[in-house]
Residue frames as qw, qx, qy, qz and C-alpha x, y, z in Angstrom:
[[0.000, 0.889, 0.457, 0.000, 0.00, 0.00, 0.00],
 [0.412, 0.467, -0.082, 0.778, 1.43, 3.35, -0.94],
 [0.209, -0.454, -0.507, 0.703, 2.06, 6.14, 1.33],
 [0.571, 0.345, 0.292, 0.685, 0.39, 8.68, 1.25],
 [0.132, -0.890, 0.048, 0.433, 1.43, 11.37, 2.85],
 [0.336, -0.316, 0.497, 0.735, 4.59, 10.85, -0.45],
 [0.278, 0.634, 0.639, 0.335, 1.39, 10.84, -2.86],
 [0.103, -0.895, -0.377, 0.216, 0.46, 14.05, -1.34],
 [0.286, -0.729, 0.354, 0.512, 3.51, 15.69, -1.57],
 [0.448, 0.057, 0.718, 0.530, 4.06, 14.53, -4.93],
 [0.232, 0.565, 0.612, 0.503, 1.15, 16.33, -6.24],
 [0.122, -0.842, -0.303, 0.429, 1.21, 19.71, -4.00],
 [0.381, 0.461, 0.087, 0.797, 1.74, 22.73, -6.09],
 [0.140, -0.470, -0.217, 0.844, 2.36, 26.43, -4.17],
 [0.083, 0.695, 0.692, 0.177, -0.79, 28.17, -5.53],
 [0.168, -0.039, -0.101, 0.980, -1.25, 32.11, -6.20],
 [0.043, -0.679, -0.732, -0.039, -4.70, 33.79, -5.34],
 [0.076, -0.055, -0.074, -0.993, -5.91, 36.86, -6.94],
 [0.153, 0.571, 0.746, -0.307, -9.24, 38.53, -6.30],
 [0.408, 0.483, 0.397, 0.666, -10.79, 40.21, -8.85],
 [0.014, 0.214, 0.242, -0.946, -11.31, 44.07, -8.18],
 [0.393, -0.095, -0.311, -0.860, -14.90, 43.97, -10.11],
 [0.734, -0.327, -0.418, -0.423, -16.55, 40.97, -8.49],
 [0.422, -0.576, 0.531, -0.456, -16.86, 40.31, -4.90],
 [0.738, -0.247, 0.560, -0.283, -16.04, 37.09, -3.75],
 [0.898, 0.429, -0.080, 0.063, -14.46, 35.69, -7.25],
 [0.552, -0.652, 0.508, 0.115, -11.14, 34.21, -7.16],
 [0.692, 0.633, -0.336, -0.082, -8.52, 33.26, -9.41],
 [0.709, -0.410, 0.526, 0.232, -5.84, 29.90, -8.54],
 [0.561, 0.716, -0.410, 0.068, -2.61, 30.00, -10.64],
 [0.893, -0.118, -0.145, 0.410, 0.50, 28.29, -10.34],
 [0.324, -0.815, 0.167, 0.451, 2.82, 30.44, -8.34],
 [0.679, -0.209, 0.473, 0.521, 5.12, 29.97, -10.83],
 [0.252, 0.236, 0.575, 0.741, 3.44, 30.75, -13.97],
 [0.134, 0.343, 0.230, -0.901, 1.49, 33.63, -12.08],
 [0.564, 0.560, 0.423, -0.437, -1.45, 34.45, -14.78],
 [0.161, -0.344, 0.757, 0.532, 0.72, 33.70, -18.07],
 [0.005, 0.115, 0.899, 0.422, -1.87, 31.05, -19.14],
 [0.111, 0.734, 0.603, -0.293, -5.56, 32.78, -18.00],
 [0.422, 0.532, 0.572, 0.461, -7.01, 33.70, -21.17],
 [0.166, 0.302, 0.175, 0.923, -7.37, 37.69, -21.90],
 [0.321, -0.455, -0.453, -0.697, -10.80, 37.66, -22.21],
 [0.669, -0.568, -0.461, 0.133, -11.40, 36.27, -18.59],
 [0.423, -0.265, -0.395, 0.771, -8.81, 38.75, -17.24],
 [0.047, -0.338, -0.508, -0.791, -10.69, 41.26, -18.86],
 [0.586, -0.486, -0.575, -0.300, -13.56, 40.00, -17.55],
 [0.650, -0.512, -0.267, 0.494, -12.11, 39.40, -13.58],
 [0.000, 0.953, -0.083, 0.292, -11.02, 43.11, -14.05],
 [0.187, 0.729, -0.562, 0.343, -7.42, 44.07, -11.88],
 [0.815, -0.231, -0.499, 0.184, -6.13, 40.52, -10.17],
 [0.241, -0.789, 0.413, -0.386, -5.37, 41.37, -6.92],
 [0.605, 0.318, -0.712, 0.165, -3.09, 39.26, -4.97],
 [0.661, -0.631, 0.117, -0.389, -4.30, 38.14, -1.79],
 [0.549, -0.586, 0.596, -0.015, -1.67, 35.17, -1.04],
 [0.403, 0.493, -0.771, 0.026, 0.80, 32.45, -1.98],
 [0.703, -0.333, 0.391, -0.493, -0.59, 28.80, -0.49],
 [0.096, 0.219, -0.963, -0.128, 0.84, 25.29, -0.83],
 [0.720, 0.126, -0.084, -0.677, -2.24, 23.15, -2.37],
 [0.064, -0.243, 0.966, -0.063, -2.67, 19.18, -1.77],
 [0.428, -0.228, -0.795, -0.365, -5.39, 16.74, -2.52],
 [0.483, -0.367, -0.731, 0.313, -5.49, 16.43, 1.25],
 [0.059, -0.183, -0.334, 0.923, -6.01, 19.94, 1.95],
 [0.078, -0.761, -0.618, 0.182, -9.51, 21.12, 2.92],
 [0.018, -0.234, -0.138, -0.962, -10.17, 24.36, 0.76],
 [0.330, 0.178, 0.287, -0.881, -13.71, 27.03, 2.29],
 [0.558, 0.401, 0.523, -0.505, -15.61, 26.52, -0.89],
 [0.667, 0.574, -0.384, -0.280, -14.32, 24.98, -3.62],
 [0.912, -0.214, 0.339, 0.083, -12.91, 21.31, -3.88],
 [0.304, -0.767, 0.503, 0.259, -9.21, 21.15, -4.26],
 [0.509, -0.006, 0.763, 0.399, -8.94, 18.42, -6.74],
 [0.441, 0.835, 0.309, 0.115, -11.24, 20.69, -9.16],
 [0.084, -0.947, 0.066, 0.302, -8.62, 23.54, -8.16],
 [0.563, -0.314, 0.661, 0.384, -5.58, 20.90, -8.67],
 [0.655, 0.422, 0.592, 0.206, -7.24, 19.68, -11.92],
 [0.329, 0.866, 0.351, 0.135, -8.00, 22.90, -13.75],
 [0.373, -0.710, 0.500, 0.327, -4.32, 24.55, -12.75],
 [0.560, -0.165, 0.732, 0.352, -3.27, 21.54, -14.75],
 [0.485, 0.212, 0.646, 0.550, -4.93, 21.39, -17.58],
 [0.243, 0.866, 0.288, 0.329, -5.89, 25.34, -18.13],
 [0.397, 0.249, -0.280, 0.838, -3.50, 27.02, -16.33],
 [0.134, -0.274, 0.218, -0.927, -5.96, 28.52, -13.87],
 [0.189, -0.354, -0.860, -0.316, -9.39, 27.99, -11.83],
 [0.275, -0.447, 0.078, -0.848, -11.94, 30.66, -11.26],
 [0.159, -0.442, -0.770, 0.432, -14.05, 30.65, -8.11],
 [0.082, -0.624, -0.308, -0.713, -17.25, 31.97, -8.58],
 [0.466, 0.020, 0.518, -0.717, -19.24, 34.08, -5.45],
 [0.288, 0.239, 0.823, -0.427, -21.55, 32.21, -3.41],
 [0.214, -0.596, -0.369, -0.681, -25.20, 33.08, -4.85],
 [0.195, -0.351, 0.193, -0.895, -26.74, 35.52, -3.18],
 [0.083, 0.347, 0.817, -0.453, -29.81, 34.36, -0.47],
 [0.193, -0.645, -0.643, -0.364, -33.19, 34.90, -1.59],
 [0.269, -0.791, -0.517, 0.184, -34.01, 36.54, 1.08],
 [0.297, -0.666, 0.009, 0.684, -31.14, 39.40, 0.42],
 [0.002, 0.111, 0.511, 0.852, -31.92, 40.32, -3.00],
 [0.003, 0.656, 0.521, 0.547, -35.41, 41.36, -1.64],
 [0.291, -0.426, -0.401, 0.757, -34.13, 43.60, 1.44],
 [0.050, 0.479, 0.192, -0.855, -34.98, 46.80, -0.77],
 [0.153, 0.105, 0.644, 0.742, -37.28, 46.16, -3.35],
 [0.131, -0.834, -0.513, 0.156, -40.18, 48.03, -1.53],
 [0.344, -0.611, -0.163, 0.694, -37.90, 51.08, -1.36],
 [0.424, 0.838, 0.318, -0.133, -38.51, 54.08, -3.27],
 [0.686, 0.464, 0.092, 0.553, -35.96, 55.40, -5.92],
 [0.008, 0.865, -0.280, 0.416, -35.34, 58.77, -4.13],
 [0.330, 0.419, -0.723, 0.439, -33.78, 56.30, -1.41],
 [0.152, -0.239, -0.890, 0.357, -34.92, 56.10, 2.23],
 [0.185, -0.566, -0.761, -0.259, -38.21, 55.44, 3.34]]
C-alpha cells in the first residue's frame, strides 16, 4: 500500500490567489510559478485588476472554504488557472430593498 502522505507531496503545487477588483467574492488559482501567463485575456478582462491576496501550498489532502481542491488541482493543470465563482446571493437578500422608493430612504 502506498504512502500517502509521499502521494500528497508529490502532487502539491504552491498556488497564487488573486481577487478580482470587479466581483466580490471571485477568485482566481494559478500556479505560483506561472502567475497568470496562461488565464485567457478575455477572462482577465472579464475578472477586471487581479489582486493578490496570497501564496498557499495546495494538496489533494487539503480542505479548501468553498471549492474542492482536486477541481482547483485539476483545472491549474490542464488550463492554467481555476476561477471561483461568489456564493449566490440568499433569496431573502436580494429582496431587502425592493419596496424602497428610488429617491432612497423610506
Amino acid at each position: 500500500m502506498p504512502d500517502t502522505r509521499a502521494i500528497a507531496v508529490m502532487t502539491m503545487k504552491i498556488c497564487s490567489i488573486f481577487k478580482s477588483s470587479r466581483k466580490d467574492e471571485m477568485y482566481l488559482y494559478v500556479d505560483k510559478r506561472e502567475q497568470l501567463e496562461r488565464v485567457p485575456g478575455a477572462l482577465l478582462e472579464m475578472f477586471g485588476r487581479a489582486v493578490h491576496v496570497m501564496d498557499m501550498p495546495v494538496t489533494a489532502s487539503r480542505r479548501l472554504a468553498r471549492v474542492d481542491v482536486e477541481k482547483v488541482l485539476a483545472g491549474i493543470d490542464e488550463r492554467g488557472y481555476y476561477l471561483q465563482m461568489p456564493p449566490p446571493k440568499e433569496e431573502y437578500m436580494l429582496d431587502l430593498f425592493r419596496d424602497r422608493p428610488e429617491t432612497g430612504v423610506r
